[in-house]
C-alpha positions in Angstrom: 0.0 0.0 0.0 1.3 3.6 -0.4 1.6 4.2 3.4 4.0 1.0 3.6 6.7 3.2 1.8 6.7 5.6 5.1 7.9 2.5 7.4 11.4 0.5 7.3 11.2 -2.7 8.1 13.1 -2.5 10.9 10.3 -0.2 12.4 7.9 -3.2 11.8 9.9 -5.6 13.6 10.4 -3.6 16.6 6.8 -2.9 17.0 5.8 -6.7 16.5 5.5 -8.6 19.5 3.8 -12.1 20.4 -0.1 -12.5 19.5 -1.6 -14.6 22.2 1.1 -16.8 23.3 3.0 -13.9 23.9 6.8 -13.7 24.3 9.4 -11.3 24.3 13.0 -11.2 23.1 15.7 -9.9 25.6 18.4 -8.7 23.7 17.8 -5.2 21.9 20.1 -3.2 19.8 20.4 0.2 20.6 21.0 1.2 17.3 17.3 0.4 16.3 14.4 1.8 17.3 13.1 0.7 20.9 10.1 0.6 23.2 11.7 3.3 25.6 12.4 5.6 22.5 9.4 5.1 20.7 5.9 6.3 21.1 6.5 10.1 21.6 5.2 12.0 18.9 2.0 12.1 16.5 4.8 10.9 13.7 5.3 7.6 15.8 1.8 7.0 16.0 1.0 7.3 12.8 3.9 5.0 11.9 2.5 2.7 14.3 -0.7 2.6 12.6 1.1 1.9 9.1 2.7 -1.3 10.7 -1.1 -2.6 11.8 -2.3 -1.5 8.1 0.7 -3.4 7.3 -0.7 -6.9 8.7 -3.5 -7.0 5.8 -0.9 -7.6 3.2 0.9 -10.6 4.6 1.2 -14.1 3.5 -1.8 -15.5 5.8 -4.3 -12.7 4.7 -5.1 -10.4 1.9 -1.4 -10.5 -0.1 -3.3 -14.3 -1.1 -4.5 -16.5 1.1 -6.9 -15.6 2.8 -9.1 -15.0 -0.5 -8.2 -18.3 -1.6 -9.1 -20.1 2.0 -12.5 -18.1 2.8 -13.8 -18.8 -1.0 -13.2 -21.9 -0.6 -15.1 -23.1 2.6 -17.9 -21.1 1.0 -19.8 -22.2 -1.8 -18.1 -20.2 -4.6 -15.5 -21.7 -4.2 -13.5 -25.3 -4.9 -10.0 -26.5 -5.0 -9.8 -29.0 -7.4 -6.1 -29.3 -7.6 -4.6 -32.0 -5.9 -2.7 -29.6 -2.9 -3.2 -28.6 0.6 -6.6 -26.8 -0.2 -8.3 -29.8 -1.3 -9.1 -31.7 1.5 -9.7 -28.8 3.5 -12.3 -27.4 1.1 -14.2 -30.5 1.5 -14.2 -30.1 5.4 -11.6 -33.0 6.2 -8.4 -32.5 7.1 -7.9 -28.7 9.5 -5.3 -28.5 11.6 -2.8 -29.8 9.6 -3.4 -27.1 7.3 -1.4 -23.9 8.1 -3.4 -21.4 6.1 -6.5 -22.3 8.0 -4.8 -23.6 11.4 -2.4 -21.1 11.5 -1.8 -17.9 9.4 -5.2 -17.1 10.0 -5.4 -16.9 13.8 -1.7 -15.5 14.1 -1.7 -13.0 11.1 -5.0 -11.5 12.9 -3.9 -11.2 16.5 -0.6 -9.6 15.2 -2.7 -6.8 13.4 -4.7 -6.2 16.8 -1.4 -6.2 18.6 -0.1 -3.7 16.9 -3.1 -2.2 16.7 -3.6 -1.8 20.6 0.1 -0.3 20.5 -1.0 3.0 19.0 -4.6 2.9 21.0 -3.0 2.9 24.1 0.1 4.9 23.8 -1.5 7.3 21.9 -3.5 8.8 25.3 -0.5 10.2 26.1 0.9 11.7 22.6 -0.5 15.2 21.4 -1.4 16.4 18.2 -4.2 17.2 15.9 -4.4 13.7 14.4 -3.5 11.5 17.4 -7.8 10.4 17.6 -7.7 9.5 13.9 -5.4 7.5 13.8 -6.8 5.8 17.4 -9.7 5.4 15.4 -7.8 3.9 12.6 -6.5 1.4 15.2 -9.8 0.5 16.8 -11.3 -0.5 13.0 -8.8 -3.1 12.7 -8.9 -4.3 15.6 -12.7 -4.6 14.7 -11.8 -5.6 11.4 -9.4 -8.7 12.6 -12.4 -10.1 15.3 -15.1 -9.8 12.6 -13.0 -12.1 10.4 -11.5 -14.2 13.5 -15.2 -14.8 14.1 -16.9 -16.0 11.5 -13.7 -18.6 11.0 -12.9 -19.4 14.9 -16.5 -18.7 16.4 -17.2 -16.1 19.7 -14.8 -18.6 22.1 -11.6 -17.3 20.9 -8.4 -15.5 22.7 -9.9 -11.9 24.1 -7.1 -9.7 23.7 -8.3 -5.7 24.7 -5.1 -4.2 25.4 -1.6 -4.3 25.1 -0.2 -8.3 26.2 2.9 -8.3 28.0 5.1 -12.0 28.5 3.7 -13.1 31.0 -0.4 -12.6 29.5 -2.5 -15.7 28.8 -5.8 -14.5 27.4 -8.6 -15.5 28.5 -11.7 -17.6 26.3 -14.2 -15.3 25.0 -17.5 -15.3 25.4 -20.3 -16.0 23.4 -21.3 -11.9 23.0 -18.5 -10.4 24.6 -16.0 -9.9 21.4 -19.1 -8.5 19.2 -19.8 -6.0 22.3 -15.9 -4.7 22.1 -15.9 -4.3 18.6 -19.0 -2.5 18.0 -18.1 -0.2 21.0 -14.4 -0.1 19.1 -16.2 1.1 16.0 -18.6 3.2 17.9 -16.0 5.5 19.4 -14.3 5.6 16.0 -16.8 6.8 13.7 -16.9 10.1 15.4 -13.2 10.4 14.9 -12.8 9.1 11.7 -12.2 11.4 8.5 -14.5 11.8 5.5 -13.0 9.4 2.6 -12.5 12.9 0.9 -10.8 14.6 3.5 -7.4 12.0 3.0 -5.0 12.8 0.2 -4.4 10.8 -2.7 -0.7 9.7 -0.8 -3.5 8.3 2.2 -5.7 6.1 -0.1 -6.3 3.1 1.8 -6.9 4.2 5.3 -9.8 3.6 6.8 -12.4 6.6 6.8 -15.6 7.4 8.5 -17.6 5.1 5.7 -15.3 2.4 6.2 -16.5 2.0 9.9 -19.5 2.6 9.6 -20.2 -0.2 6.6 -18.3 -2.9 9.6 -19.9 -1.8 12.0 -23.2 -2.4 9.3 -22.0 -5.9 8.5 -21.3 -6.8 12.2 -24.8 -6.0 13.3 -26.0 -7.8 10.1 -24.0 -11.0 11.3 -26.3 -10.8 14.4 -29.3 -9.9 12.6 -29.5 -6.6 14.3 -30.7 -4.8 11.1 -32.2 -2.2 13.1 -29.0 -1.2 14.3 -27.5 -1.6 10.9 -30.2 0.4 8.5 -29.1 3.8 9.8 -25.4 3.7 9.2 -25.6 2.3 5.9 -28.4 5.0 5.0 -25.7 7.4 6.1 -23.3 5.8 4.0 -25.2 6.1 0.7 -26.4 10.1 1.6 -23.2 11.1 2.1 -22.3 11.4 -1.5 -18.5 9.9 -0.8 -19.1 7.1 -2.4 -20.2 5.9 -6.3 -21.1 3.2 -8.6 -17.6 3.1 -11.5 -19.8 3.8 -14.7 -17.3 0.2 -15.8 -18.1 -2.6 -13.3 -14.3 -4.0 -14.7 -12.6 -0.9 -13.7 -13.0 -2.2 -10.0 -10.4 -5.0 -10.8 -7.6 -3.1 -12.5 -5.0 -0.6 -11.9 -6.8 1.9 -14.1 -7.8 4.1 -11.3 -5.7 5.2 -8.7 -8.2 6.4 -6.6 -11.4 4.5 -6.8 -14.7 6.2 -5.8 -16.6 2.9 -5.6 -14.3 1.8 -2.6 -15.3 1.8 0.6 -12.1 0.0 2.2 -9.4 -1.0 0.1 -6.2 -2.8 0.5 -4.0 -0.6 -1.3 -1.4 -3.1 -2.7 2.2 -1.4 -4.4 3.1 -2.3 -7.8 6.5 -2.5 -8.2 8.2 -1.2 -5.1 11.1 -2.0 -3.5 11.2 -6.1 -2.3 11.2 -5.8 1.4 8.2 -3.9 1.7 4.6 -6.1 1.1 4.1 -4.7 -2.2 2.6 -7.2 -4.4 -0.3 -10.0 -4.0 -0.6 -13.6 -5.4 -4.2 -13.5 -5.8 -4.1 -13.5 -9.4 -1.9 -17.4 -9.1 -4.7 -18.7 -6.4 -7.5 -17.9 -8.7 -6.7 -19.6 -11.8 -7.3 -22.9 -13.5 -4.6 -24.9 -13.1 -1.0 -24.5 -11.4 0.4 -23.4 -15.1 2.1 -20.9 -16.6 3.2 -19.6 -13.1 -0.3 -20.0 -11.6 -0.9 -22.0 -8.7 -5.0 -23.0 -9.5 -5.4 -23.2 -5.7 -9.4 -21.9 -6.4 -11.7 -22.4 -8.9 -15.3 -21.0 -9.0 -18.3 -23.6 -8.6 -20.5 -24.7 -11.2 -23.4 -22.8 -8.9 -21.4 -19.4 -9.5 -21.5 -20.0 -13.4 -24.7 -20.7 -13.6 -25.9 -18.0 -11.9 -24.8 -15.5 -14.3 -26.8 -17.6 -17.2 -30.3 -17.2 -15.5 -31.0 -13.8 -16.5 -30.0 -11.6 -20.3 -29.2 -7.9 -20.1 -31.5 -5.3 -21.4 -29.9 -5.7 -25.0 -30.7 -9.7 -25.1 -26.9 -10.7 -24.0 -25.6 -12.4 -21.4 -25.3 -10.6 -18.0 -22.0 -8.5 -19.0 -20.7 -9.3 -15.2 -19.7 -12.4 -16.3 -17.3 -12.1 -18.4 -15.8 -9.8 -15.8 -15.9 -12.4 -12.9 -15.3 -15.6 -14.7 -12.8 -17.0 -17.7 -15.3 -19.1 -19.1 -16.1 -21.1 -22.6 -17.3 -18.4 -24.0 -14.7 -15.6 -23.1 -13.1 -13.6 -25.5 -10.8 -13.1 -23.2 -7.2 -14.3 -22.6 -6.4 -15.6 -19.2 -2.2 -15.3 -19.0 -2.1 -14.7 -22.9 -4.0 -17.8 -23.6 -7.3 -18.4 -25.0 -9.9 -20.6 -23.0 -9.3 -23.3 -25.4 -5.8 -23.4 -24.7 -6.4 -23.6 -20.8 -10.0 -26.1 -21.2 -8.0 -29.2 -21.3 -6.5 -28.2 -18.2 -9.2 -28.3 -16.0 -8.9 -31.3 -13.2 -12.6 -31.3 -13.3 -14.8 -31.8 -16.2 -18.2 -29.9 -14.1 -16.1 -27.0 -13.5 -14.6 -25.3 -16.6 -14.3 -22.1 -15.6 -12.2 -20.0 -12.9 -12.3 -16.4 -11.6 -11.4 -13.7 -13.7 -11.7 -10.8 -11.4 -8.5 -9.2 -10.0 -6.4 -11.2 -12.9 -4.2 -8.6 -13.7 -4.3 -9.3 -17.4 -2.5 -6.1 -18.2 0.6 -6.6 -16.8 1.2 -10.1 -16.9 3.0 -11.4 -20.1 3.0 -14.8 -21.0 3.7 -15.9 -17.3 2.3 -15.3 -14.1 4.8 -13.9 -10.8 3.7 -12.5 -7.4 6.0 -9.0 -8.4 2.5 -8.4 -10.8 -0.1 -8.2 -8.2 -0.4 -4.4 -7.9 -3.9 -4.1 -8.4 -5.7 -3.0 -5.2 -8.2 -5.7 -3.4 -11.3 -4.0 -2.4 -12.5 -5.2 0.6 -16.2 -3.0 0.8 -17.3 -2.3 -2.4 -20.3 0.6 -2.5 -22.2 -1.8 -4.5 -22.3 -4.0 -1.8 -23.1 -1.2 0.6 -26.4 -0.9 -1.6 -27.4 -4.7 -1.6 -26.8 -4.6 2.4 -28.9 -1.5 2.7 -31.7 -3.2 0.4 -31.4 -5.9 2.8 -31.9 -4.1 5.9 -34.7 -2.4 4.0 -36.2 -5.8 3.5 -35.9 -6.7 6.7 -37.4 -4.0 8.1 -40.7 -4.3 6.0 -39.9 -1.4 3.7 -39.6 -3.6 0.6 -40.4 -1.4 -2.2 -38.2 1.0 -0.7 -35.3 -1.8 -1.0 -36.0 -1.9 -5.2 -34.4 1.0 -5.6 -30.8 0.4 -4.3 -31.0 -3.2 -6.3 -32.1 -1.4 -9.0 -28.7 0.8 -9.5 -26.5 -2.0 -8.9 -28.3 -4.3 -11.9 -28.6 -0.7 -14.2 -25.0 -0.1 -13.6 -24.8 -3.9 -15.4 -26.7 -2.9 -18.0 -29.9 -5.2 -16.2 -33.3 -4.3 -16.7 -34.4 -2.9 -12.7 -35.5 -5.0 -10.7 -39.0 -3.2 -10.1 -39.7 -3.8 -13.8 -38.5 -7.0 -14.1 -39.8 -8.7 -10.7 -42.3 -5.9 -9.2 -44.1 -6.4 -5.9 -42.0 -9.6 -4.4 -42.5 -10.4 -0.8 -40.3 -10.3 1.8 -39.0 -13.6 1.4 -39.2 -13.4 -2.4 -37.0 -10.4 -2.4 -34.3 -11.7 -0.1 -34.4 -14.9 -2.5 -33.6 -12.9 -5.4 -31.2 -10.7 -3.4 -28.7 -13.9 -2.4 -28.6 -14.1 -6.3 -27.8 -10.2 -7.0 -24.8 -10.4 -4.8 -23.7 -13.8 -6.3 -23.7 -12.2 -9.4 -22.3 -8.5 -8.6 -19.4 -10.0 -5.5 -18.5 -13.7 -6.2 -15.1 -14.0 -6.1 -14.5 -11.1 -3.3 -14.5 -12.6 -0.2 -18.5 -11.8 0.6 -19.9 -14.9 0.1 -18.7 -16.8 3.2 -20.2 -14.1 5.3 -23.4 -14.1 3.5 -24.1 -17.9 3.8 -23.2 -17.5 7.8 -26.1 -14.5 7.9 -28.4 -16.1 6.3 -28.2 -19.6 7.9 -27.1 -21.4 4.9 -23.6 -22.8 6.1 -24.5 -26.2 6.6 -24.9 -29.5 5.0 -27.5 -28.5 2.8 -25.3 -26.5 0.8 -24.2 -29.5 -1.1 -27.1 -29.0 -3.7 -25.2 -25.9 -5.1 -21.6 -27.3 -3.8 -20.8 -30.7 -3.5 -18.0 -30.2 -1.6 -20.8 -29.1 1.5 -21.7 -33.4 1.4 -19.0 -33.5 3.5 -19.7 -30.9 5.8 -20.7 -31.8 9.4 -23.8 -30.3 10.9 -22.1 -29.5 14.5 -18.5 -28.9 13.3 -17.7 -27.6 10.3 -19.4 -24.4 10.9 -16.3 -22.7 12.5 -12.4 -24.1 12.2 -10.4 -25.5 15.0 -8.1 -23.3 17.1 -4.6 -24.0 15.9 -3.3 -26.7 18.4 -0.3 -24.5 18.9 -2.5 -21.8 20.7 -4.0 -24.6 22.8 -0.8 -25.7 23.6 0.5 -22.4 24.9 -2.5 -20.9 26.5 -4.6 -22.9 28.8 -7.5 -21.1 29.0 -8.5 -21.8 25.3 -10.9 -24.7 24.3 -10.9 -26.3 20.7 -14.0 -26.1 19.3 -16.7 -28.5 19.2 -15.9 -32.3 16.7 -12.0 -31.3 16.7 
């Protein structure tokens, strides 16, 4: 991201400290930066924050993995390649896996570490930006919990300050993480800029929209859509945010600053090696491990057919789809091949196609490397700020209200609206067709997952539009298992249910 060119490396390293296991080393150079000398000024702070910012882009989260991991125990989402994803996907093998045992857990609790670094030391630092960037702080720590959640479940490590050595976190829980993060969110909304008020050098911190659509998606989780309606209201009157007239432009380095993102992770494009400046999710999502891909994730059959239940207003195809999926009948080349070139190399005859989004076609040629991912990964989208608010709206019995938010998400795609096409739908009707708009607008970015937990779907029943869900146990495979490692260091932690 941008800010990640303001921090050295060695400034990350002497800010990182244990997650929940919690250890310290003794020796320290005093030629480097140091607790004691660190943590006086509004600079520090805000160099701090960079290093928490700086969590989202490693190896265990957003620079790949964690797209690859939380598509995959969804239902948009298979790995069909014979590697350490496939069993997993199918809810088998877990803590044997260190992309879901693992990277996960610890890549989380090191961004609220550092997080809670700059909320507490910044109550005793002056200066005019010292509560933004607190409130920067308290929406990842809000961020991390809300992800840790819906993987882990409530009866995780609760971490709400700085750990020392000698802390052993106690269990969560059930309620008591969702109660800190929303009050975490609800202090930092207040001090949280406008998305306008940052410069173009600050795109990718998180704003006063940013914490407001969690804080929306939390209380959604919990089926609070009371609480959730008037935030996300907010969000779409306060004229910060906008449909792209181009629904590709989302997934490509053709705008630097992009008005349809709420929260983005705001990836470099080639800077300098040591700093987290590039992402592998264009090698995840792929057919096959060719050409320098790794074909950890491919998109279900459900996913494909989705886009091939409706035309556009012209008679074509849904134009999303050739956007979200390299399919048999892209025009498209995926790595400077054509889909016939890459159809034979599909493990699986029933799924022939694989995600298209975020591909970075422009600048890869003829082979696929990790120093081409510059293209930012939009974590909240505006367009699915509008389906949420629709279905709060829903929720909340004002229906034919909800239309109209649907409506400039499918007119954007060139859809007839909604209200024309499918007028005066019931409640239940209209969240029906809802689950399908945001299958067909957000497969592929990381929404899905969430989705199927809110709306009850994440059980075995799932298998009738995945069939890796057969395998899913009722009971169990709802949340992951708490790395064995944790449990081996702290005690007071439980492994879930069935593990």
């Amino acid at each position: 991201m941008i800010m990640s060119k303001k921090i050295t490396k060695v400034l990350i390293l002497s800010l990182l400290f244990n997650v929940t296991s919690c250890f310290e080393l003794e020796l320290e150079n005093p030629n480097t930066v140091s607790e004691a000398s660190f943590w006086k000024t509004e600079n520090d702070l805000f160099q701090g924050v960079i290093a928490a910012y700086d969590a989202l882009q490693l190896d265990g989260l957003y620079l790949g993995n964690l797209p690859v991991v939380l598509t995959g125990l969804s239902d948009d989402g298979t790995g069909e390649s014979t590697n350490e994803f496939y069993a997993p996907f199918r809810f088998k093998i877990f803590n044997s896996n260190i992309y879901l045992s693992e990277y996960l857990w610890l890549h989380f609790y090191a961004m609220i570490g550092r997080s809670y670094q700059v909320i507490d030391k910044g109550s005793s630092i002056e200066g005019e930006n010292v509560k933004n960037i607190q409130a920067e702080a308290k929406f990842l720590v809000a961020l991390a919990y809300f992800n840790l959640i819906a993987v882990y479940g409530e009866n995780i490590a609760f971490v709400d300050r700085i750990q020392e050595a000698s802390d052993f976190p106690k269990r969560a829980e059930n309620g008591e993480l969702y109660n800190l993060i929303e009050n975490l969110l609800n202090e930092a909304i207040p001090e949280l800029r406008l998305a306008s008020e940052y410069s173009e050098a600050d795109y990718g911190r998180a704003s006063k929209g940013s914490a407001q659509a969690l804080l929306a998606k939390i209380y959604m989780q919990q089926q609070k859509f009371e609480e959730a309606e008037p935030l996300l209201m907010d969000i779409v009157n306060s004229n910060e945010y906008e449909l792209l007239l181009s629904f590709a432009d989302n997934f490509s380095e053709n705008n630097t600053v992009n008005k349809e993102a709420v929260f983005v992770i705001n990836f470099l494009h080639d800077g300098p090696a040591i700093e987290s400046n590039f992402h592998v999710r264009h090698q995840g999502f792929s057919p096959r491990e060719k050409l320098g891909t790794y074909g950890d994730i491919q998109p279900t059959q459900f996913v494909y057919e989705s886009f091939l239940q409706e035309l556009d207003v012209d008679g074509n195809p849904d134009p999303r789809l050739d956007v979200t999926l390299f399919h048999p009948g892209s025009t498209e080349l995926f790595i400077d091949q054509p889909y016939s070139w890459w159809e034979p190399q599909f493990r699986n005859p029933e799924i022939n196609t694989a995600y298209f989004k975020y591909s970075e076609q422009e600048f890869i040629d003829g082979f696929a490397t990790k120093f081409d991912g510059g293209t930012d990964f939009i974590l909240i989208r505006y367009a699915d700020v509008l389906l949420l608010y629709a279905e709060t709206l829903n929720e909340m019995g004002k229906t034919s209200e909800a239309y109209n938010y649907v409506d400039l998400v499918r007119q954007r795609a060139n859809m007839e609206p909604l209200s024309t096409a499918q007028p005066g739908l019931s409640k239940d009707q209209f969240l029906e067709q809802l689950k399908h708009e945001r299958v067909v607008e957000l497969s592929g970015e990381v929404t899905r997952f969430f989705d199927l937990k809110r709306w009850g779907m994440y059980n075995a029943s799932n298998a009738i539009r995945d069939p890796n869900f057969e395998t899913f146990v009722n009971g169990r495979s709802e949340i992951q298992p708490i790395p064995q490692s944790e449990l081996d260091l702290n005690s007071n932690l439980i492994q879930n249910p069935g593990y």
